[in-house]
N, CA, C and O atoms as CSV, one atom per row, in Angstrom:
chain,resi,resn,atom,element,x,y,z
A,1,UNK,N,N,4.656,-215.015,-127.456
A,1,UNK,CA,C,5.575,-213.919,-127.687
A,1,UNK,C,C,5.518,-213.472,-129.140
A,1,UNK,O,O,5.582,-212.277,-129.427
A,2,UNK,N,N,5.365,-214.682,-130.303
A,2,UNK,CA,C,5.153,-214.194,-131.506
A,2,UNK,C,C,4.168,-213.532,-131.922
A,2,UNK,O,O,4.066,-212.669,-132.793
A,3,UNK,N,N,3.257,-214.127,-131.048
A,3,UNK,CA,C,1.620,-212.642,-131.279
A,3,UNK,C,C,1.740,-211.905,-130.823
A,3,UNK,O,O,0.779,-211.140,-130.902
A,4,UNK,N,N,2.629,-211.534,-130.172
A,4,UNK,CA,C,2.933,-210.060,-129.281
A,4,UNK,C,C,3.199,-209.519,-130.737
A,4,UNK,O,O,2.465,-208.914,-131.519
A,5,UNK,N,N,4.566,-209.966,-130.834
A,5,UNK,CA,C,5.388,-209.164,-131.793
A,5,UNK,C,C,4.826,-208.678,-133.032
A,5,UNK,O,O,5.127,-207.597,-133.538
A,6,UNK,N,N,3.604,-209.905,-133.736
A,6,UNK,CA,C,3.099,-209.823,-134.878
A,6,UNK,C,C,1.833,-208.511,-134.639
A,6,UNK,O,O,1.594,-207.728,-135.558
A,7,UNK,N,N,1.207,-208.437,-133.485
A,7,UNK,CA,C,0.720,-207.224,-132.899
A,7,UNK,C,C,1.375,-206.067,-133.394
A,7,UNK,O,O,0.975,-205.401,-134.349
A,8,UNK,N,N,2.515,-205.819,-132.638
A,8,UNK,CA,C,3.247,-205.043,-132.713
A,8,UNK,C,C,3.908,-204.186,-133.947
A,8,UNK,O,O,4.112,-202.982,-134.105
A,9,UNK,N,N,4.143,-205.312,-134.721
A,9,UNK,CA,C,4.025,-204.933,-136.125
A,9,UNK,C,C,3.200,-204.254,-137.331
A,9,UNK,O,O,3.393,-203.417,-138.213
A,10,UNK,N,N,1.643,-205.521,-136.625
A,10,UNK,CA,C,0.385,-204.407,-137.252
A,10,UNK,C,C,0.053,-203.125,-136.510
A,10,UNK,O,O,-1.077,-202.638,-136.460
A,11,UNK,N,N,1.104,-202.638,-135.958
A,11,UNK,CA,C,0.791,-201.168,-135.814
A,11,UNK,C,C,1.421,-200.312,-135.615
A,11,UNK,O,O,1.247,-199.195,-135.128
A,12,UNK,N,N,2.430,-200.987,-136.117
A,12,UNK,CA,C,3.467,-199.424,-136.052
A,12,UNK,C,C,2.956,-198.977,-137.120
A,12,UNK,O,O,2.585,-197.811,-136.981
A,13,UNK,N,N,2.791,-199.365,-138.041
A,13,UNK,CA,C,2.468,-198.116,-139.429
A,13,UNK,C,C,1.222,-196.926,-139.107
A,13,UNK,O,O,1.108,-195.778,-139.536
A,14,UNK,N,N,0.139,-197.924,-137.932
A,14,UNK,CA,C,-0.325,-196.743,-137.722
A,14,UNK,C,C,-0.025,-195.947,-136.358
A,14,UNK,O,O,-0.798,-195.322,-135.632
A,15,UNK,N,N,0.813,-196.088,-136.295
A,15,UNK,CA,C,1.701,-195.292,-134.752
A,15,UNK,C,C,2.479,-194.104,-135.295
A,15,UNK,O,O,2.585,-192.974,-134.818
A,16,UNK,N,N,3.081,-194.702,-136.576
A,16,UNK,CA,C,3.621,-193.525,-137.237
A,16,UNK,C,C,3.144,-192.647,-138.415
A,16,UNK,O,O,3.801,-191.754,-138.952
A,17,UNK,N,N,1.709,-193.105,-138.774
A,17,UNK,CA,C,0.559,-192.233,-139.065
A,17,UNK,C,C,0.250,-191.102,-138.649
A,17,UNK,O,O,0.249,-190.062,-139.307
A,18,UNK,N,N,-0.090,-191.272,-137.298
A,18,UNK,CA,C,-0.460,-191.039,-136.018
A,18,UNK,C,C,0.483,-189.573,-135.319
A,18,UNK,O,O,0.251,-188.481,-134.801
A,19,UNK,N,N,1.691,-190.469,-135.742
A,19,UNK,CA,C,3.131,-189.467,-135.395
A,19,UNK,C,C,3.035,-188.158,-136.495
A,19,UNK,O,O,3.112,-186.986,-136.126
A,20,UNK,N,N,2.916,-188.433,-137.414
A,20,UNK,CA,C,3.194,-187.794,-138.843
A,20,UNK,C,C,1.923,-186.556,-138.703
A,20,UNK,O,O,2.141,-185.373,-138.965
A,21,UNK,N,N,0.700,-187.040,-138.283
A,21,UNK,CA,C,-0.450,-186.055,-138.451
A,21,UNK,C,C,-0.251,-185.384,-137.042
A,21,UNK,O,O,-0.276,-184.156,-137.128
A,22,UNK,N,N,-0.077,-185.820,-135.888
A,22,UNK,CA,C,0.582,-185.042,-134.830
A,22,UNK,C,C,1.613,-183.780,-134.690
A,22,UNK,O,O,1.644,-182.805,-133.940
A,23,UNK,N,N,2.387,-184.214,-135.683
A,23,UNK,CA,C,3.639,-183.184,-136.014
A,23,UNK,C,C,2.966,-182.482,-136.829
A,23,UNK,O,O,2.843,-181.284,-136.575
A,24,UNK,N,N,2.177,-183.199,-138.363
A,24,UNK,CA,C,1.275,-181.602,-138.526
A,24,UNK,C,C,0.605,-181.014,-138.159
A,24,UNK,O,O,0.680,-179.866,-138.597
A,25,UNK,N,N,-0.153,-181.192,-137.466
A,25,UNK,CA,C,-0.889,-180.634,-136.712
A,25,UNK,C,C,-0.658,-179.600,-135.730
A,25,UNK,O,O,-1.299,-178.625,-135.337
A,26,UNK,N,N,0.679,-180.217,-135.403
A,26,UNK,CA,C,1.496,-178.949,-134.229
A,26,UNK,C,C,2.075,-177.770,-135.519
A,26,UNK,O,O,1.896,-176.555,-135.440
A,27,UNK,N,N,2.645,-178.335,-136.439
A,27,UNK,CA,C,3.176,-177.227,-137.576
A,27,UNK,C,C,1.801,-175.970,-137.888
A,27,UNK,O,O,2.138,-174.794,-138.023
A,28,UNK,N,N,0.338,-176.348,-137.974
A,28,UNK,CA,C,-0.622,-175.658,-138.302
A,28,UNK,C,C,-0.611,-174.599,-137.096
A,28,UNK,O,O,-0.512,-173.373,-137.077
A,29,UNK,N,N,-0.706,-175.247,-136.434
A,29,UNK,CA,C,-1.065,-174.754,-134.562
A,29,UNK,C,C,-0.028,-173.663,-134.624
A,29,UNK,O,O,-0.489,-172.575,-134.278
A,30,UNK,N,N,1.104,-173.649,-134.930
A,30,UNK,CA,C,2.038,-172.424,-134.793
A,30,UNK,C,C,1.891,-171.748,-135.883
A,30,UNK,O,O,2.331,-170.606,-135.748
A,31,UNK,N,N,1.323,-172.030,-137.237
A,31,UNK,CA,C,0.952,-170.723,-137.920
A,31,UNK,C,C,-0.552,-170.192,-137.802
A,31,UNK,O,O,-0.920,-169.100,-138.235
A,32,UNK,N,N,-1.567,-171.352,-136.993
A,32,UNK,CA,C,-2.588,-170.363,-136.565
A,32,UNK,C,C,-2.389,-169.278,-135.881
A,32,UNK,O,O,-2.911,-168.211,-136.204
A,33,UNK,N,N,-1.284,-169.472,-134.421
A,33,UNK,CA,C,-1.247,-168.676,-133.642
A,33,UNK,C,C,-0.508,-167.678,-134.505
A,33,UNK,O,O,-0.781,-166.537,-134.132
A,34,UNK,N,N,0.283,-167.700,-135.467
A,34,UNK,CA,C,0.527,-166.505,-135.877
A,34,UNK,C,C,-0.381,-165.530,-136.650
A,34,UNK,O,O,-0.300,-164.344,-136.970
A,35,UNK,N,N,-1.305,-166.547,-136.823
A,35,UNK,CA,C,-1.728,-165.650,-137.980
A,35,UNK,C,C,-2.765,-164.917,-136.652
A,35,UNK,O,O,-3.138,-163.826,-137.083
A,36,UNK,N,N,-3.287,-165.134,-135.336
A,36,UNK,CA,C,-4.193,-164.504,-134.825
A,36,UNK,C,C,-3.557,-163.406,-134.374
A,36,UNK,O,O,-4.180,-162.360,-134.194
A,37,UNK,N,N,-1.923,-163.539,-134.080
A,37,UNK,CA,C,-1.515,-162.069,-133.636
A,37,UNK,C,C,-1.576,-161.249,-134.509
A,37,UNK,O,O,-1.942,-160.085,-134.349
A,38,UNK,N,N,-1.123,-161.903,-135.847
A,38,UNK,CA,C,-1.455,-160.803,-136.872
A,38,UNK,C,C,-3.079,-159.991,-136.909
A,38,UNK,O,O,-3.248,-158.776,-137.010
A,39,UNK,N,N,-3.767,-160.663,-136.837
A,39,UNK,CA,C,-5.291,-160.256,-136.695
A,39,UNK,C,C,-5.334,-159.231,-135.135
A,39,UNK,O,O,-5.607,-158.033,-135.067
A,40,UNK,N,N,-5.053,-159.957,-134.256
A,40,UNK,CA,C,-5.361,-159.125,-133.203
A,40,UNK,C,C,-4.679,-157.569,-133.300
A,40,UNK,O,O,-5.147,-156.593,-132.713
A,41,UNK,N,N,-3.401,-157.547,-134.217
A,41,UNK,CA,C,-2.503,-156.276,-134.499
A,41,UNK,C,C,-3.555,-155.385,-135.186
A,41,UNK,O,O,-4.008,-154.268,-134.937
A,42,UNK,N,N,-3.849,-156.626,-136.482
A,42,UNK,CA,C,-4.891,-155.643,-137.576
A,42,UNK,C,C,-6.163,-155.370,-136.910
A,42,UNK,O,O,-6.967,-154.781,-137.632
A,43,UNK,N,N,-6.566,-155.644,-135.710
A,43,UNK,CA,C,-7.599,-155.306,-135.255
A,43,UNK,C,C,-7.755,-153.789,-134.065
A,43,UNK,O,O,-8.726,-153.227,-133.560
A,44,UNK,N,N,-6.397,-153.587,-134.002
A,44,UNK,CA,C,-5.956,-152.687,-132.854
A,44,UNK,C,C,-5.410,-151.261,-133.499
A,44,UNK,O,O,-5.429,-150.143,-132.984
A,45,UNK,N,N,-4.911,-151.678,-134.818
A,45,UNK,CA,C,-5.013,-151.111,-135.724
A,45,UNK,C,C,-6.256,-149.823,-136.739
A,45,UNK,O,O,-6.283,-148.694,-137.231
A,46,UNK,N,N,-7.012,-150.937,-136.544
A,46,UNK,CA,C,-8.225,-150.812,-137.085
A,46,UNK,C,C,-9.138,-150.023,-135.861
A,46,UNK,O,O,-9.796,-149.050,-136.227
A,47,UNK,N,N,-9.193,-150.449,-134.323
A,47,UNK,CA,C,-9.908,-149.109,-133.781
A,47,UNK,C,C,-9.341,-148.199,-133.194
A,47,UNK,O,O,-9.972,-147.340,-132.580
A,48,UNK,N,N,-7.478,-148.230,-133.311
A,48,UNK,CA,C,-7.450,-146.713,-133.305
A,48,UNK,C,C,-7.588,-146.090,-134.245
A,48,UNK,O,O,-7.830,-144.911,-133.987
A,49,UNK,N,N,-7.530,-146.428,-135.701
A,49,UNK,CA,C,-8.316,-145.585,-136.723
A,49,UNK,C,C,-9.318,-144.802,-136.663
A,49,UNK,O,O,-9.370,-143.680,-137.166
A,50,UNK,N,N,-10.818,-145.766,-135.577
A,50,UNK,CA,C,-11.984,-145.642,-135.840
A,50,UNK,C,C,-12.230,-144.409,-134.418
A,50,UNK,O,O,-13.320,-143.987,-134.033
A,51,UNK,N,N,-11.463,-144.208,-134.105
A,51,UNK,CA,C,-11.022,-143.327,-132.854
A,51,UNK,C,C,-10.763,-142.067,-133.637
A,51,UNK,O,O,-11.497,-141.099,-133.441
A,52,UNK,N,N,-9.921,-142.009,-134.382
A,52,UNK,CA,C,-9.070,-141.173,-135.157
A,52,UNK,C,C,-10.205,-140.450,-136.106
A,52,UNK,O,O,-10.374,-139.273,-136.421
A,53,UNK,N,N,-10.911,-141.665,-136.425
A,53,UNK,CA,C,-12.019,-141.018,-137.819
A,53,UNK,C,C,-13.036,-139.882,-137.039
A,53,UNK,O,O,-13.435,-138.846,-137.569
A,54,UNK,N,N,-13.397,-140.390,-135.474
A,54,UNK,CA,C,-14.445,-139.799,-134.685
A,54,UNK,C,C,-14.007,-138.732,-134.284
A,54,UNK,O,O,-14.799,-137.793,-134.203
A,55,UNK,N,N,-13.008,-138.595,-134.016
A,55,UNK,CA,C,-12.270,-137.286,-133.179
A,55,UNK,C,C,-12.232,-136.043,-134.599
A,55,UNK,O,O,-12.415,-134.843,-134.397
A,56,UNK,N,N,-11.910,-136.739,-136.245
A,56,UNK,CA,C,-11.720,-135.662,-136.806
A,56,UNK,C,C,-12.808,-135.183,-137.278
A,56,UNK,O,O,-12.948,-133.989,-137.543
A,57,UNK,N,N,-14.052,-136.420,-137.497
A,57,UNK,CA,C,-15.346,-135.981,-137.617
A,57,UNK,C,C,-16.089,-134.814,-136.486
A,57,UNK,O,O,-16.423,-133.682,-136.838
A,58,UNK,N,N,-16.197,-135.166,-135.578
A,58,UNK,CA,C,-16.054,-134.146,-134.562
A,58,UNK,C,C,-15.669,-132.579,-134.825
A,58,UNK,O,O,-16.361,-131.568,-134.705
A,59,UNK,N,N,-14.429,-132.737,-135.195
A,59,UNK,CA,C,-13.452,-131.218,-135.538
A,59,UNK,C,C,-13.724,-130.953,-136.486
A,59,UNK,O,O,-13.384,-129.790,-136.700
A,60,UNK,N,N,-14.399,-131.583,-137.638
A,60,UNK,CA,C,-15.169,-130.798,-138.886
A,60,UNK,C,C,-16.574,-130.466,-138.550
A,60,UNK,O,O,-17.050,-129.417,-138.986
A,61,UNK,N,N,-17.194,-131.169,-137.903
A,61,UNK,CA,C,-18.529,-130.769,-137.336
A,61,UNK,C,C,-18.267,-128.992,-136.575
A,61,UNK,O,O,-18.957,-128.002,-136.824
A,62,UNK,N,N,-17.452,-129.046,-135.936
A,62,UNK,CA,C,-17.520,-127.913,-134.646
A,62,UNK,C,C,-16.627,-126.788,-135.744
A,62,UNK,O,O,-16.876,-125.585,-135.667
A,63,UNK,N,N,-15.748,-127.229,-136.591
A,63,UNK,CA,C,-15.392,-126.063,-137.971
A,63,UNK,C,C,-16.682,-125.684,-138.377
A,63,UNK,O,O,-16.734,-124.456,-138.443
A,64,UNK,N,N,-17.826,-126.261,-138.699
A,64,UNK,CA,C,-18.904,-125.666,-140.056
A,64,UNK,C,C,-20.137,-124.964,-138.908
A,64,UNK,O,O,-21.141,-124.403,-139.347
C-alpha cells in the first residue's frame, strides 16, 4: 500500500504539469479560433473589394 502511495506521489507533480499545459493550451485554442474569424472577416472583406475594384475597372474601360 506504501508503494502505491509513494507512486502516487511521484506523480502528481507531473499530473499537474500536465493539468497546467492542458488549460493552456485550451486558453491558445480560443484565441486561435478568434483570431481565424477575424481572418476569415478580413478575407471576405478583401474579395468584395476585389469585386468592387473589377466592376469599376470595367466602368472606366467602357467610359474611355
Amino acid at each position: 500500500m506504501q508503494a502505491m502511495a509513494s507512486s502516487i506521489c511521484l506523480l502528481l507533480p507531473k499530473v499537474g504539469k500536465i493539468s497546467s499545459l492542458a488549460a493552456e493550451l485550451g486558453r491558445v485554442n480560443a484565441k486561435e479560433e478568434g483570431m481565424l474569424v477575424v481572418c476569415r472577416d478580413l478575407l471576405n472583406t478583401i474579395s468584395a473589394l476585389q469585386v468592387t475594384e473589377c466592376s469599376l475597372r470595367t466602368q472606366v474601360t467602357q467610359l474611355q
